[in-house]
C-alpha angles and dihedrals in degrees: 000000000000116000092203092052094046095047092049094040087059103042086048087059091038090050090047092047101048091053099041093045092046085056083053095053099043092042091056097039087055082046092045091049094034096056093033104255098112121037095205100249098083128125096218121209108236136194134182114198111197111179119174100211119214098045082044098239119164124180142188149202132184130192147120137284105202117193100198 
């Protein structure tokens, strides 16, 4: 195994997975407060699942979105 390979190849998924996560959340909060079913002022759970598959890994990590 090559570590460099391995460390870029991650930050290049996690890269890819925090941008394109942020335009999904933004994208669903407009659409909440748009159609009414957010006001603009929630703090909104929020949970992110990573699995690897093959070894069978699945991770998870809880926290808050708050809109104002």
């Amino acid at each position: 195994m090559n570590e460099d390979v391995l460390n870029n190849s991650i930050r290049k998924f996690l890269k890819t997975v925090g941008v394109t996560s942020q335009r999904e959340i933004e994208k669903a909060v407009r659409d909440g407060i748009a159609n009414g079913a957010l006001k603009g002022q929630e703090t909104l759970p929020a949970k992110m699942v990573l699995t690897l598959g093959t070894v069978n890994v699945t991770f998870e990590v809880k926290g808050s979105i708050e809109l104002e």
